[in-house]
N, C-alpha and C positions, 0 to 999 in steps of 0.2 A: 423175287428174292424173299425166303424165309427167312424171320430173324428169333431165335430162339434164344433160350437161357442152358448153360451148364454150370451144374456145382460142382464144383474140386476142391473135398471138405469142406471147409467155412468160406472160401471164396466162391464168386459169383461173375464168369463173363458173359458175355453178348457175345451170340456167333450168328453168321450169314450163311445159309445155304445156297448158292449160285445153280440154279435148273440150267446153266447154259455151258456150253464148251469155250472156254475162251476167257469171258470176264468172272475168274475163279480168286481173285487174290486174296480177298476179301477172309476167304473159310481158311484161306493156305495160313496166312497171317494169324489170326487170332489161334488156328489148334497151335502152331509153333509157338504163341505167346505164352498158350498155356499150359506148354513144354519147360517154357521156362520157369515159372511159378506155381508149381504143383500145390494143393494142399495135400494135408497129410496120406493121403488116401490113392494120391494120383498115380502114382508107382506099384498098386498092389493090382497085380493081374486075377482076372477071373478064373472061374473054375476052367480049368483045360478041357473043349468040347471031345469031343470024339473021337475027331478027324480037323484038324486044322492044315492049311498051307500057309506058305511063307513067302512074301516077295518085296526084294528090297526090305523094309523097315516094318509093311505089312504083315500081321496075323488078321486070318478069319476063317474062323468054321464053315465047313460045306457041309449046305443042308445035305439029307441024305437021299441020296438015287442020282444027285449032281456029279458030271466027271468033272476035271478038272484037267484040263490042257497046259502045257509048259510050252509055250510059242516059240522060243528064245532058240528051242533043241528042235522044232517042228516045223520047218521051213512051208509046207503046204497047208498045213490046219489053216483051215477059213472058219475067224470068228464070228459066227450066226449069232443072233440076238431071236431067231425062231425055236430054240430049245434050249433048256437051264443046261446052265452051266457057268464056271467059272474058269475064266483065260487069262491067262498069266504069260505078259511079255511080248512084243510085237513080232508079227507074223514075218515069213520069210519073203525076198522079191516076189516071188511067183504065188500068192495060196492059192489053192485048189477051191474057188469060192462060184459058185453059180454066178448065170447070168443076172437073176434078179430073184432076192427073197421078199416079199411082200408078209408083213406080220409081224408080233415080235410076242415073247414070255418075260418072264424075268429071268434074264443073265448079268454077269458080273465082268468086266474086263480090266483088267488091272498093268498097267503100262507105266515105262518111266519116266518120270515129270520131263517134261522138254526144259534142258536148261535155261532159257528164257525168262521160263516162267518163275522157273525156281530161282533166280536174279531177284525178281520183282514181288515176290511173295512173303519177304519177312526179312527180320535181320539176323547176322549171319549167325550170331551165339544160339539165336534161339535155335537155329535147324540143328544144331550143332549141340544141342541139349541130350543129355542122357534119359531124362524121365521117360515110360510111354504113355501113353493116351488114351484110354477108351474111348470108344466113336458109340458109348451108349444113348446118346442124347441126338443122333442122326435122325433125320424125320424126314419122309418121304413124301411131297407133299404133291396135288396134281399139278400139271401142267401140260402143255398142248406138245409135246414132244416125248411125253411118260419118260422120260431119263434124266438123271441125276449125276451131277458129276463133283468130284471133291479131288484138289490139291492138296498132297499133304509133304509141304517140304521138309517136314524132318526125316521123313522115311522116303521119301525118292519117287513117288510116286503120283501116280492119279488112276483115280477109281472112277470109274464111268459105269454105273448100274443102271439096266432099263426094267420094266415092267411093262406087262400085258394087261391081266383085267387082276392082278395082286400085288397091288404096291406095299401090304404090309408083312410078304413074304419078303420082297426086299429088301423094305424098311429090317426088319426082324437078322436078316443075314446079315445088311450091313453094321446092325449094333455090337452084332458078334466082332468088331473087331478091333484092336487095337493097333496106333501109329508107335514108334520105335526110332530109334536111329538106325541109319540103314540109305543104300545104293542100290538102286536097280540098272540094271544093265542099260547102256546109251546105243541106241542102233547109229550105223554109223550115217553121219550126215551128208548130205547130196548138196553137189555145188548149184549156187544161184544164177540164173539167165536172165540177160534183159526182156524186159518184157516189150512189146510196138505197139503201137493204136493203129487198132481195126473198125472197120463199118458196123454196122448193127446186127446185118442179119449174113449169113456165109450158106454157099452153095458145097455139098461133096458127100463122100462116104462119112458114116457116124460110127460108131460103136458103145454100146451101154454094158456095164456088168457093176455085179454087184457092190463092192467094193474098188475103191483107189486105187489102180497098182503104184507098182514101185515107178522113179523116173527112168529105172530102168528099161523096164518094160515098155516105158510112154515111148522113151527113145525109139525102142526097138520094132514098137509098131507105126512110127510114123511116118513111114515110106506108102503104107498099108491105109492107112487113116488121119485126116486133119481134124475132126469132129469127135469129140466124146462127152457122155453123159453123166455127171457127179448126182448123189444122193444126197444132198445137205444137211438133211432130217428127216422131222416126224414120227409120230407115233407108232405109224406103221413099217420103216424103213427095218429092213431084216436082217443088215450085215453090220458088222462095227467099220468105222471109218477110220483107224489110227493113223493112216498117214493123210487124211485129208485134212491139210490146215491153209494157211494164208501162203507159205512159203513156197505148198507143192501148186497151189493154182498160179502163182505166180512162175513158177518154174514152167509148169506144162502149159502156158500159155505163150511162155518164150521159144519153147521148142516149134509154133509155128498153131496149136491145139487151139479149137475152139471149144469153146466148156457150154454142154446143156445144163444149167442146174435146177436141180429136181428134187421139189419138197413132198415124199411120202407119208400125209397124214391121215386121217380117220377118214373111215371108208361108207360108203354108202348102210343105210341102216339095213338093207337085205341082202349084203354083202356076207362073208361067211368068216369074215376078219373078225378080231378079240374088241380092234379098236374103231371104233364105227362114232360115226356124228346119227343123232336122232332127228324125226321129224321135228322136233318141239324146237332143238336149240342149232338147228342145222347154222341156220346166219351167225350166230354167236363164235360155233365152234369155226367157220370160216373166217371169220374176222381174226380169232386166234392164233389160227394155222397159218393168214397171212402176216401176224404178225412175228412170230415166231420163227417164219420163213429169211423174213426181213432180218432179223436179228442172226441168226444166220448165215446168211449173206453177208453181211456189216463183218465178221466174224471172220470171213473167207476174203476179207478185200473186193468183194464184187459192190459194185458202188450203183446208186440211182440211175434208174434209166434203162437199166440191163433187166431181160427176162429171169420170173423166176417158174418154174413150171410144177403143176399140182399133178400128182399120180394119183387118179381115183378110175380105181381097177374096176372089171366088168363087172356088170350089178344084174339083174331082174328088171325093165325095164318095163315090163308089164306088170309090175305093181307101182300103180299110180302114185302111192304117198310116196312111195321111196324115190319115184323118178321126181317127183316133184321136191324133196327133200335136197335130193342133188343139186339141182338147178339151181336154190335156194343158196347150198353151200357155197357151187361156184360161183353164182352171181358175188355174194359176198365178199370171196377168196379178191376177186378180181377188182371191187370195188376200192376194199380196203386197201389193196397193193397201188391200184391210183395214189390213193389219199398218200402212199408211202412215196412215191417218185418212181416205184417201180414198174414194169410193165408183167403181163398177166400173159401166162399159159399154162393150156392143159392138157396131159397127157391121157387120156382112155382108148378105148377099143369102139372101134367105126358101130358095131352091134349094139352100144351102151352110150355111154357119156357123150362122143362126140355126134351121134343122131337125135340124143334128145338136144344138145346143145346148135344144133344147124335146125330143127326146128322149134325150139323154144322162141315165144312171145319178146321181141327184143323190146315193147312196151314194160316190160316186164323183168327178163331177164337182161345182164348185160354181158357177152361174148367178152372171152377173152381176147388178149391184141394176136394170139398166135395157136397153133395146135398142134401138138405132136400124135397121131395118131396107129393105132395097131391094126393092119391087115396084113396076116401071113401069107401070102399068095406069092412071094418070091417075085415081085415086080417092080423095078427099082421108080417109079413114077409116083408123083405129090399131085398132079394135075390130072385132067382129062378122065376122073372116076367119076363113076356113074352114082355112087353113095353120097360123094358129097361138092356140089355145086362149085365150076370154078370160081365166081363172084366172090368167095366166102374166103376170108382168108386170105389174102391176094393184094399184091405179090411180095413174094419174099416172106410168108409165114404160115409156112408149112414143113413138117417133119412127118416123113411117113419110118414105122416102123414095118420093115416087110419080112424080117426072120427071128424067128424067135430063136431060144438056146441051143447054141453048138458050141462046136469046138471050133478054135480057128489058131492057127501055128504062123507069128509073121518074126522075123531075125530073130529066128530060134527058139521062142519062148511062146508057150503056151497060155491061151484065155478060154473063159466058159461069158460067150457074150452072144446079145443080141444086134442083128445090125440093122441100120438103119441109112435114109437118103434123106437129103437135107437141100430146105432153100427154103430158112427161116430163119427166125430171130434165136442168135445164140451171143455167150458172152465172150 
């Protein structure tokens, strides 16, 4: 958490920047405070940019060559976090979103505060204040998930900003804006299921894509599939998650779902990703990624004890420092998540990550508890490969990935996923 100073005229508050989705009340509370007690100045809007958009309560200028999406009218737009832009309004049941983006630039996604939150985030005069706000004093500061997020209950919203390798193009768009009073559209809410307790690890078909769908869609493919893969975070994760929160994992885990969850964070250093961990501070940035994963999770109601799994995509594994860099990471990754109560896995390609990790130094290196790995060969089998030893992994933790992006049609509705076989540790 950042804690920064804004002046409004002669007055002086403390504000919080919350880097996480979830525990936001803090920035929601104080902008509304100082809705309510403007000094002289706080009312007077900026010069009008160029090109401004409007959502709910929100104004901000779009930088220029950025499109600008209205979600609300666009039932298929799939919100990428791999190309600027800014996306106003949550997507429709079905987006038209890949199976998996790996990367991320600086985008902007703007959605409406989940009532909830908007309860818990201030008292009610203030959201209910006429003044607006300049968000000039927003500061984008690093963290191990490069996104930034802000409640703003006077204006009905929440702003979710991520960045690539230019946090102060970001920084620079989000100053551009000011809060208001103001409603952003409510999608409409899906009913709650109980949830059952299950064993640890589950045997069956998977399926992964890029983002959450609707519970509709969960529904409608779970005749098709009991196993599927969430994106939780990191740096590198490509797609916005708007409907992944505590409500929907507990919903789709009532429908009968086993949830893989999957923390996509900085990528090997001769990786060709924006957001990449270095030789120098590989342990560091692993230690971060596992904490950050954690926090996370906590966020999503997945509790201690439950797998959390690292996506570090194909790399160069004949350059020494970088494979050695890895190791380092995940040793790290996996160490730290001990120390958290959690258990450790990691997602790579049999050619990369998961061959240097079946031959890495266990003197040395420390294996995660589980592995999900990529061979496209269209073979639904976890065992009996020639790549990687039965002994390892066994039993009950292993996730083979055997198809990469397609298309697949199950009760009527269409995905862009990858699928997968499973007889491993899932939540």
């Amino acid at each position: 958490m950042i804690i920064s100073e804004i002046r409004f005229g002669g007055s002086v508050m403390r504000r919080a920047v919350i880097l996480s989705t979830g525990a936001l009340g803090a920035v929601s509370a104080l902008l509304a405070v100082a809705a309510v007690s403007p000094g002289p100045d706080a009312t007077a809007l900026p010069e009008a940019p160029a090109r401004t958009v409007e959502y709910g309560g929100l104004r901000i200028a779009v930088p220029d060559g950025w499109p600008v999406y209205r979600l609300d009218g666009d039932s298929r737009r799939c919100p990428r976090f791999d190309q600027h832009a800014i996306y106003l309004g949550s997507s429709g049941a079905e987006p038209d979103c890949p199976a998996r983006v790996v990367g991320r630039t600086e985008a902007i996604h703007v959605t409406a505060l989940p009532p909830s939150t908007a309860r818990l985030s201030g008292p009610a005069d203030a959201r209910r204040s006429t003044a607006r706000v300049a968000l000039s004093a927003v500061k984008v500061a690093e963290s191990a998930d490069q996104q930034l997020t802000l409640d703003l209950p006077q204006s009905g919203v929440r702003i979710t900003g991520v960045y690539g390798d230019d946090p102060l193009l970001l920084e620079q768009t989000l100053q551009t804006a000011t809060a208001g009073p103001g409603t952003a559209p409510q999608p409409e809410p899906e009913a709650e299921e109980p949830v059952k307790k299950r064993r640890a690890w589950e045997e069956g078909p998977g399926f992964d894509t890029c983002t959450a769908p609707s519970l509709k869609t969960m529904k409608a493919w779970r005749k098709a599939y009991s196993i599927a893969n969430i994106y939780i975070g990191g740096a590198a994760r490509g797609c916005a998650q708007p409907r992944l929160t505590k409500e929907w994992v507990k919903n789709v885990r009532a429908l009968g779902y086993r949830l893989i969850p999957t923390y996509v964070g900085p990528q090997a250093p001769c990786s060709p990703y924006r957001a990449r961990f270095g030789k120098d501070n590989a342990v560091r940035k692993g230690e971060a990624s596992a904490d950050d994963a954690v926090a996370k999770a906590v966020e999503l109601g997945i509790p201690t004890r439950q797998p959390l799994y690292f996506d570090i995509e194909a790399y160069n594994r004949n350059d020494k420092g970088c494979r050695k860099a890895v190791l380092k990471f995940l040793h790290a990754w996996t160490a730290r998540l001990h120390e958290l109560d959690y258990k450790s896995g990691v997602y790579s390609s049999v050619s990369s990550g998961i061959r240097d990790l079946v031959e890495a130094d266990t003197d040395v290196v420390r294996r995660p508890d589980a592995i999900w790995f990529a061979r496209w060969d269209g073979r639904k089998r976890v065992h009996g490969l020639s790549y990687l030893p039965d002994e390892l992994w066994h039993p009950h933790r292993r996730i083979k990935q055997y198809r990469g992006g397609h298309t697949e049609k199950h009760g009527g509705i269409k995905l862009h996923v990858d699928s997968n076989i499973v007889d491993g540790l899932v939540y």
